[in-house]
C-alpha positions as CSV (number, residue, x, y, z in Angstrom):
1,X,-16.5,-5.1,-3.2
2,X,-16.0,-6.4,-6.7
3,X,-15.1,-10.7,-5.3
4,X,-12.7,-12.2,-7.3
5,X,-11.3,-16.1,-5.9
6,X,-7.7,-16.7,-5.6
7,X,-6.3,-20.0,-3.6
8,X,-7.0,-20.5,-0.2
9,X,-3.5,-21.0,0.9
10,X,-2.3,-17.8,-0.9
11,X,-5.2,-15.6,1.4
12,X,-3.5,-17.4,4.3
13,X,0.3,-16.6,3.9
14,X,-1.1,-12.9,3.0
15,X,-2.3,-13.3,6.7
16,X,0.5,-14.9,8.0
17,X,3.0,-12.5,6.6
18,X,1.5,-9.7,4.9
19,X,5.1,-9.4,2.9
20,X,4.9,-7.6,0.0
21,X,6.6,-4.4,-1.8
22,X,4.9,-0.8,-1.3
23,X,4.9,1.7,-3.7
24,X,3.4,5.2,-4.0
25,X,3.4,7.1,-7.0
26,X,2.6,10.9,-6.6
27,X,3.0,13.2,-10.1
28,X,1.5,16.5,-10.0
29,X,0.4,18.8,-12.2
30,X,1.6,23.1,-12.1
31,X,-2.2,23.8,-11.3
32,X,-1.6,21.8,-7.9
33,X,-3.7,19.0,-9.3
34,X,-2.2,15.0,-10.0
35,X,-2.6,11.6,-9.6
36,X,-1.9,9.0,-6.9
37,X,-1.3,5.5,-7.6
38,X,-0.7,2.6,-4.2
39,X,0.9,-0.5,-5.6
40,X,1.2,-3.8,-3.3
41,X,3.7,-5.9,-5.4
42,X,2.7,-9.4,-3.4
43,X,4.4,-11.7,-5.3
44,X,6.8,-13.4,-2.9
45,X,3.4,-15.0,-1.5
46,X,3.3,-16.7,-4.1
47,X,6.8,-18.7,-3.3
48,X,6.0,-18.5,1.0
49,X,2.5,-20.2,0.0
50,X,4.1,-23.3,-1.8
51,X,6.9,-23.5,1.4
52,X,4.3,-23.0,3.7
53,X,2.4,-26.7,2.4
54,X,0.6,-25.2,-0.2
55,X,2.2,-26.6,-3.5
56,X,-0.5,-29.1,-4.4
57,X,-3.1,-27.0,-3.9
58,X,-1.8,-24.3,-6.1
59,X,-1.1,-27.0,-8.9
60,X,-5.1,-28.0,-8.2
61,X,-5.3,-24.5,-9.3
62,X,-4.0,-24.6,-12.4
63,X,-2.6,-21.7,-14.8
64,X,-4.7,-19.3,-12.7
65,X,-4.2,-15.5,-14.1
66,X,-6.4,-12.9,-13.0
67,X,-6.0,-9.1,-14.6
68,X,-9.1,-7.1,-13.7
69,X,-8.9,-3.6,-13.9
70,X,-12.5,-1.6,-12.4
71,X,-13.8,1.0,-11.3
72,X,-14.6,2.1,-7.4
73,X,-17.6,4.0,-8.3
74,X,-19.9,1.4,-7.0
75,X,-17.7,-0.3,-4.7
76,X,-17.2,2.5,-2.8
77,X,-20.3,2.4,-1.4
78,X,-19.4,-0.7,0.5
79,X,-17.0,0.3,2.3
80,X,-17.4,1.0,6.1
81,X,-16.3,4.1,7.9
82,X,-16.1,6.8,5.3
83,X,-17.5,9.9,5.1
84,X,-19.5,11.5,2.8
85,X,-16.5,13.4,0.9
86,X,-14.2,10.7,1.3
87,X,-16.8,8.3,-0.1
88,X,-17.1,10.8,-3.1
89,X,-13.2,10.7,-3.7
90,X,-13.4,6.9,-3.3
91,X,-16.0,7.2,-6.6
92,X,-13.0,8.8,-9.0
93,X,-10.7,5.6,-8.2
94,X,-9.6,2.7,-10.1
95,X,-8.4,-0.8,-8.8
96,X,-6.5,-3.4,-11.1
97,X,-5.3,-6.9,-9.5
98,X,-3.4,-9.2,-11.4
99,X,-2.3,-12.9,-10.2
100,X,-0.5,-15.2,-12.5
101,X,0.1,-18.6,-10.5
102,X,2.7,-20.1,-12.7
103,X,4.6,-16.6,-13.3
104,X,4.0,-16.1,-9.6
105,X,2.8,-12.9,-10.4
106,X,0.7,-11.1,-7.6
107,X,0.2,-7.4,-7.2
108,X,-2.8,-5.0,-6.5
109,X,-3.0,-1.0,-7.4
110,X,-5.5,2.0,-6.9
111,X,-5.2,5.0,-8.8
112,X,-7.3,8.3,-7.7
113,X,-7.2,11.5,-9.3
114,X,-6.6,14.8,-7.3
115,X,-8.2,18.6,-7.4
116,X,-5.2,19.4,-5.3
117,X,-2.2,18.2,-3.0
118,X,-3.9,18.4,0.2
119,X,-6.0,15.6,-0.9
120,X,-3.1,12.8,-1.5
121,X,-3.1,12.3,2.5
122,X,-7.1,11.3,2.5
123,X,-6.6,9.1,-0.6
124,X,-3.5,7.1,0.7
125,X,-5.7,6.6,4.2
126,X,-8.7,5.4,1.4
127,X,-6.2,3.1,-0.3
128,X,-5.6,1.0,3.1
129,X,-9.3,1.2,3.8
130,X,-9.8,-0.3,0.2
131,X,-7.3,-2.5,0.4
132,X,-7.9,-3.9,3.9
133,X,-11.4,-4.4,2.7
134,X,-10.7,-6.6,0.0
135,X,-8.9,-8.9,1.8
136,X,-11.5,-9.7,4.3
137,X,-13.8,-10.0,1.9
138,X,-11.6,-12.6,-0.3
139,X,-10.8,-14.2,3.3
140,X,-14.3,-14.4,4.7
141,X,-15.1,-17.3,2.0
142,X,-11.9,-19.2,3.5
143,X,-12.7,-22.3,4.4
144,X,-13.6,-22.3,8.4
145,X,-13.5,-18.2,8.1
146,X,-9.8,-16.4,7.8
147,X,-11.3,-12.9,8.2
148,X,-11.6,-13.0,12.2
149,X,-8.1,-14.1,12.6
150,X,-6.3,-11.3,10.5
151,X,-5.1,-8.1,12.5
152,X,-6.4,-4.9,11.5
153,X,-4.5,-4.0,8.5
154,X,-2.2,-1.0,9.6
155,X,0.3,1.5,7.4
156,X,3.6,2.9,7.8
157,X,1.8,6.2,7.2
158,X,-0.2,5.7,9.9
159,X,2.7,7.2,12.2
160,X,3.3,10.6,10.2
161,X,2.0,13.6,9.7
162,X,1.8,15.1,5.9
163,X,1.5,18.9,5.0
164,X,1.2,18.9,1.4
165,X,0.7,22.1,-0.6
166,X,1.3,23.8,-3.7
167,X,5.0,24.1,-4.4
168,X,6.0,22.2,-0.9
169,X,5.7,18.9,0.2
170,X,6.1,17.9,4.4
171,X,6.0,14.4,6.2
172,X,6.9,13.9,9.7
173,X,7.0,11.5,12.0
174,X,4.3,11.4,14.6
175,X,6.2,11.0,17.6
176,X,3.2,10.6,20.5
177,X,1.5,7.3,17.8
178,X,4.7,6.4,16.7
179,X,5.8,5.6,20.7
180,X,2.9,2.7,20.5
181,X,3.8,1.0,17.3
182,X,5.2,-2.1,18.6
183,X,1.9,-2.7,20.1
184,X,0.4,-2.5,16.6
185,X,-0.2,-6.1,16.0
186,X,-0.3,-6.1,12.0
187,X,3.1,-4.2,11.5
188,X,4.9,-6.7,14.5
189,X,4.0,-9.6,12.3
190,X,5.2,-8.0,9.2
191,X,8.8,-7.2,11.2
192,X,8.6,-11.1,12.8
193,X,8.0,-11.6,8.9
194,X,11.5,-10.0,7.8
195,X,13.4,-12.0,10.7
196,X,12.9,-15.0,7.8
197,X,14.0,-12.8,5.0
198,X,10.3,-12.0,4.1
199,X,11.1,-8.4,4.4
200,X,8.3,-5.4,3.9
201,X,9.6,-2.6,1.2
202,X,8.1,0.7,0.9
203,X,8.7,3.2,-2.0
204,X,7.6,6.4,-2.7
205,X,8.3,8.1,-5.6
206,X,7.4,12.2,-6.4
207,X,7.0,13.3,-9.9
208,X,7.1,17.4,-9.5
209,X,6.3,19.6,-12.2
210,X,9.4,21.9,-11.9
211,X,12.7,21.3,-10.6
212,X,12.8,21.3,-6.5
213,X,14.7,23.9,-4.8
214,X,15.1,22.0,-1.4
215,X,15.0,17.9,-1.4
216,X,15.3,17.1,2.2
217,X,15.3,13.8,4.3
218,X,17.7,10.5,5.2
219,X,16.4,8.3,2.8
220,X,15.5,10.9,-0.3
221,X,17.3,10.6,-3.2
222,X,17.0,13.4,-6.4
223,X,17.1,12.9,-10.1
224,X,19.6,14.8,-12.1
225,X,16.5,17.2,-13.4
226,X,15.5,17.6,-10.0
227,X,12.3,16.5,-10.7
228,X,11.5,13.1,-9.3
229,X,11.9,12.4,-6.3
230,X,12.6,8.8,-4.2
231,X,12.7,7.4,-0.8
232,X,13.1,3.7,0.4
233,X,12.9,1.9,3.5
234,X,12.5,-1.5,5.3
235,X,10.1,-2.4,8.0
236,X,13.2,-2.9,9.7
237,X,14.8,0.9,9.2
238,X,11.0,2.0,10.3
239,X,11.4,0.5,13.9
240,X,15.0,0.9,14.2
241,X,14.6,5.1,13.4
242,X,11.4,5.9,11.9
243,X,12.7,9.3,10.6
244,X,13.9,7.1,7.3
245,X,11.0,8.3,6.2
246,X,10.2,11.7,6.8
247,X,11.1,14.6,3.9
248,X,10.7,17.8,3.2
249,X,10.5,18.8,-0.2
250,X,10.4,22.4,-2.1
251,X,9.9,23.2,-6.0
């Protein structure tokens, strides 16, 4: 994985309290074809880092700004635990980070191509993989490690099911997982996270190429053309009633 350096303290209030924004961007083409794009907007770190001690060591650090933009065809190879055709997907992808210290700027995103809808559920899955993976990676040269003390980086996603086809569009709560997800370790310290206002945030937005005809769910919310769709929650509104997220679109 392509090793970029960022501030020791920073990598340890991303372990500490993983808070960030979420955000999936979906836009498909008529043919049933698109694009997928995960963006972690991290930048509250930057702020929890400097409360958390961390000040004069981020000064030592300078103007830092980081903007790198690459490509996943090699990288892909080093990450663990994919197949052969999710490894090949991997290939297509593109990862940008950008960190600005003094604009406490700090935000990753992956962007992956797709031959058709029924792929978007393997790429989100390779996003965390990707994502999880450069973490430890940028933790392991912690000083004293980092890497080892870091729960296995989880998703919301991880608790639904998605049925995504040409011209409809299904995510629904997997009730049996779902039933164990206080025991998952990485999402209890994001929700112990928001009890101090450092509150998890995902998005997903839907660009359809026609207008829908149904727009279901609690949380979704429909443009005037019908054609983009929105939903929003909280790590909080997940554990309180993780339907917030489900939907059930048609176009």
């Amino acid at each position: 994985m392509k090793k970029l350096f960022f501030p020791a303290i920073l990598l340890t209030a991303i372990m500490l309290t993983g808070c960030y924004e979420s955000t999936q961007e979906i836009t498909l083409n008529e043919d049933g074809s698109g694009t997928i794009s995960n963006t972690n907007d991290m930048s509250a770190l930057i702020a929890v880092a400097k409360q958390m001690g961390g000040a004069e060591k981020m000064a030592e650090a300078g103007d830092q700004k980081i903007d790198s933009t690459f490509s996943l065809g090699k990288e892909a190879d080093s990450i663990l635990g994919l197949s052969n055709s999710e490894r090949e997907l991997a290939r297509k992808g593109t990862a940008n980070i950008t960190l600005n210290l003094k604009d406490e700027k700090f935000s990753t995103k992956l962007n992956f191509p797709f031959a058709k809808p029924s792929e978007i559920a393997t790429l989100n899955m390779l996003s965390g993989k990707i994502l999880a993976s450069t973490m430890k990676d940028q933790m392991g040269g912690m000083p004293g490690g980092g890497a080892g003390e870091m729960p296995e980086p989880t998703s919301l996603d991880d608790y639904y099911t998605v049925e995504f086809s040409n011209g409809e569009l299904t995510k629904k709560v997997n009730k049996e997982k779902y039933a164990g997800a206080a025991n998952d370790k990485f999402l209890e310290g994001l929700k112990e996270a928001a009890t101090m206002g450092l509150n998890m945030k995902v998005n997903y937005v839907i660009n359809l190429p026609r207008p829908a005809t149904k727009a279901e769910g609690k949380s979704v919310k429909l443009s005037d053309d019908k054609k983009k769709v929105t939903i929003s929650a909280g790590i909080d509104d997940f554990f309180e009633d993780a339907s917030v997220l489900e939907f059930k679109i048609k176009y």
